[in-house]
N, C-alpha and C positions, 0 to 999 in steps of 0.2 A: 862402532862404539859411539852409543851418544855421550856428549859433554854436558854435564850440570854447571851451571853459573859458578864461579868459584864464590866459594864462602869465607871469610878472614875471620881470625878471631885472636884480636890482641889479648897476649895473657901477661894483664897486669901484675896477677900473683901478688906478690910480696912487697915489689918495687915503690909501694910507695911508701916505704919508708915508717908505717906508722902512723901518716898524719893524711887523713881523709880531705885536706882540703889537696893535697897533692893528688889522692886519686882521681880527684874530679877533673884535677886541671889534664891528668894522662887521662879520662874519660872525653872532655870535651876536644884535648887534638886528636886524638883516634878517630872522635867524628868529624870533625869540621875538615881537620888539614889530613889525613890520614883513610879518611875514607872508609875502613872497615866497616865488617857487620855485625861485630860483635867484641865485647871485652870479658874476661874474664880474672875474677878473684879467685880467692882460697878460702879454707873453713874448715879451724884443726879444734878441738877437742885438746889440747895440750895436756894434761891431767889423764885422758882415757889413752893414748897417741903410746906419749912414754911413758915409763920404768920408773921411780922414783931414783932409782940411779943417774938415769939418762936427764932428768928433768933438770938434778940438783949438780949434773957435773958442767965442768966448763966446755963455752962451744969451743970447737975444736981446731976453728980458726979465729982468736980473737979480736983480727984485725975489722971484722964482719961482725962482729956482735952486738948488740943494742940492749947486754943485760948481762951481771954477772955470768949466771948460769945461764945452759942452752934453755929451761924450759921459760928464765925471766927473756930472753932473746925471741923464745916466739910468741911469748906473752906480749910484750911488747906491739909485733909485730898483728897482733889478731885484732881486726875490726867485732864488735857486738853483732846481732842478728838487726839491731834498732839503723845500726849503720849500717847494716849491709843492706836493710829498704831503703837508707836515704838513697844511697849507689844505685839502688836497681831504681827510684823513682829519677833520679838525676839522667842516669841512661836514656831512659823512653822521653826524659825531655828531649835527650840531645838525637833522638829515632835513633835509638842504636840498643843491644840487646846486650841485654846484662846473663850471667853465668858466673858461677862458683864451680871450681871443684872441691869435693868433702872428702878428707882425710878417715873418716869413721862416722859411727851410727849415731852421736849424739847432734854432729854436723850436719848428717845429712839433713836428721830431721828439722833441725835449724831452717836450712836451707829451704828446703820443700813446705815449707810454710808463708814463703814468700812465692812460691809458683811460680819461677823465672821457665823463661820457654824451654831450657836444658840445665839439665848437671851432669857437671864430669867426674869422671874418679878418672883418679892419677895412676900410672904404672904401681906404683908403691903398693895399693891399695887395693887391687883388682881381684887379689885372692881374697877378701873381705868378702865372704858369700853372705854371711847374716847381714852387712850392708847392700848387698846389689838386691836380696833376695826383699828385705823390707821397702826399698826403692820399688821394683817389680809392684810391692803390693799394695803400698802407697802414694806413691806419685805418677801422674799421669802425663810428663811431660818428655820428652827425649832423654837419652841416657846416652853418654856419649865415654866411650873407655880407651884408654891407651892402652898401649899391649908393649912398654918397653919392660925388659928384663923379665920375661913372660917368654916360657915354652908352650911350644907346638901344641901338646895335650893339655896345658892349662887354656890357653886359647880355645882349645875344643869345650871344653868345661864351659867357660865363662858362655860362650854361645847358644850350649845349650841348655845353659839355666836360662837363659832367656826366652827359649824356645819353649822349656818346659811350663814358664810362666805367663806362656802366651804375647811376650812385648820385643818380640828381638825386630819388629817392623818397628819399633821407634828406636833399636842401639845403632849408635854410628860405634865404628871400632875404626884406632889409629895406628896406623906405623908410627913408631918411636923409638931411637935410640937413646937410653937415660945416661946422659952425661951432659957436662955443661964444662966448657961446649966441647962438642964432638967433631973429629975431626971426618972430612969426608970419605974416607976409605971405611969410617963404620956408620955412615948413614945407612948405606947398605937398600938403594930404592927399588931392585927389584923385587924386596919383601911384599913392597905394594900389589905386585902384579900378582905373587902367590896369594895372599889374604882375601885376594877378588874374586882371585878358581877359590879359591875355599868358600867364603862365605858371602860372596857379592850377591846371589840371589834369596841371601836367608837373615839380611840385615838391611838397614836401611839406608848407609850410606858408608863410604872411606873414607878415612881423612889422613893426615901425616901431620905428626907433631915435631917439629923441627929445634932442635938444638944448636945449629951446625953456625957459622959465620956466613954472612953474606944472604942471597939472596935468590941466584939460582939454582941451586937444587929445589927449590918450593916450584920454582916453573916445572921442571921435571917431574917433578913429584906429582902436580896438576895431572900432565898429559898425560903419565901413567895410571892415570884414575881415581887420584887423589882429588874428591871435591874440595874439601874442608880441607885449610891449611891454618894451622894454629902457631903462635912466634911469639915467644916472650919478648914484652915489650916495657921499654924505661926511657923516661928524660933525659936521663943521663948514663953512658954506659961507665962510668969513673965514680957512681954515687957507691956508697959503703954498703956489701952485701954481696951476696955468695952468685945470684942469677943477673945481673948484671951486666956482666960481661957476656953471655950468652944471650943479649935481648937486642933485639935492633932498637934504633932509637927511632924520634918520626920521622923524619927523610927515608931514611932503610925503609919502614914501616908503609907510608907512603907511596915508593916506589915499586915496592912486590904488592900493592894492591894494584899499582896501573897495570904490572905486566902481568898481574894472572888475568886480567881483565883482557889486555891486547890478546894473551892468548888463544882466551876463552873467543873472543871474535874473528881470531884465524882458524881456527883450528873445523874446518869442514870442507867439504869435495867443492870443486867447482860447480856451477848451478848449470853452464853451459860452456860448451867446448872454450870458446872465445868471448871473454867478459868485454862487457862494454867499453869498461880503462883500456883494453887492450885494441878494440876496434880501429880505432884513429892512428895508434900505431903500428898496425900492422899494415896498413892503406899509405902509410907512409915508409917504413921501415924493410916490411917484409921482403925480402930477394923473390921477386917473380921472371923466369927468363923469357921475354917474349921472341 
């Protein structure tokens, strides 16, 4: 099995709060102290998304809310398309690679007007085929999908519209448990190893999208052939809001980019019986009986 370079991808999501000078400042430690390759935001349609029920009733945990009602909460919460180029212009200063995931078709298109290198669709949103299938035929960049709360035959579907549409060489697809957070009895990572006999040679890459606390299952998840490893990530994990608690902060963040990185550099056969480190002590060490 060859190893691809592990890829990081801090998902800012939600986390900041609202206030776009915060995202920058979780844009610039991702890069500078945190090292990743990538950040990613959201991009809801709020109005298309929910119900007028859903929109006008209260969130359903109030201690998390930033608006009367749920839809003034993600209203709130929703950066412009005007700020989501400042973000994606701020990124490429700081060399580091901007991403949304789109919630629906008004977003996507949002989105794909700015031509960031990828977009994701989230678990939630993966049976949207009039949004994957408009993507397919308008945007030319990577499509990257989770597959949490997602059967077997819906996964079969989602691949092969890809196929049918001629772009499944640019889907990456993730293992994802959708909960926040999840505990590790339902990470569940040899899903990984299944999803690669399935579709490892008819897509373009794996990734795992990680809920769980801590930070080694994402090593795991690596060697199991997980390139791409995605981690909601926040400032503070104590700030007011529902993904928070399930986000490393930058130390966490930080420190599972060094170890996929040490992995990713152990991880291969020996080149000769006896490494050179080893030479000197075996000429001293080695039990020889003369």
């Amino acid at each position: 099995m060859e190893y691809l370079k592990p890829f990081v991808i801090a998902e800012i999501g939600c986390n900041h709060k609202g206030d776009i000078e915060i995202a920058k400042k979780m844009i610039k430690t991702a890069a500078v102290y945190c090292e990743v390759d990538a950040v990613k935001f959201q991009k809801r349609c709020n109005r298309e998304l929910l119900t007028p029920e859903q929109y006008n009733a209260p969130h359903p945990n109030p201690v998390n809310a930033y608006g009367k009602t749920y839809g003034e909460h993600r209203e709130f919460l929703e950066f412009t398309v005007e700020q989501h180029r400042e973000l994606k212009e701020y990124c490429e200063k700081m060399n580091l690679i901007y991403s949304t995931s789109v919630w629906d078709l008004t977003s996507a298109k949002e989105i794909t007007s700015l031509n960031p290198q990828f977009i994701k669709i989230p678990s939630a949103c993966n049976n949207n085929y009039e949004m994957l299938e408009w993507l397919c035929d308008n945007y030319s960049g990577e499509i990257h999908v989770s597959l949490g709360m997602t059967t077997n035959e819906e996964e079969k579907s989602i691949v092969a519209l890809f196929e049918n549409k001629g772009r499944n060489q640019d889907l990456v697809i993730y293992i994802c448990t959708s909960g926040y957070p999840v505990q590790f009895k339902d990470v569940c990572l040899l899903e990984i190893q299944r999803v690669r006999d399935a579709y490892e040679n008819r897509v373009k890459r794996i990734g795992f999208s990680g809920h769980h606390l801590g930070i080694a299952i994402d090593v795991a998840a690596y060697t199991l052939g997980a390139s791409i490893v995605e981690r909601h990530y926040t400032l503070d994990r104590t700030w007011k809001g529902t993904d928070h608690a399930a986000s490393l902060e930058p130390e966490g963040l930080r420190k599972l980019k060094r170890d996929l990185m040490a992995t990713y550099s152990a991880l291969h056969y020996k080149e000769k019986e006896i490494l050179d480190i080893e030479r000197i002590q075996r000429e001293k060490l080695k039990y020889r009986k003369h």
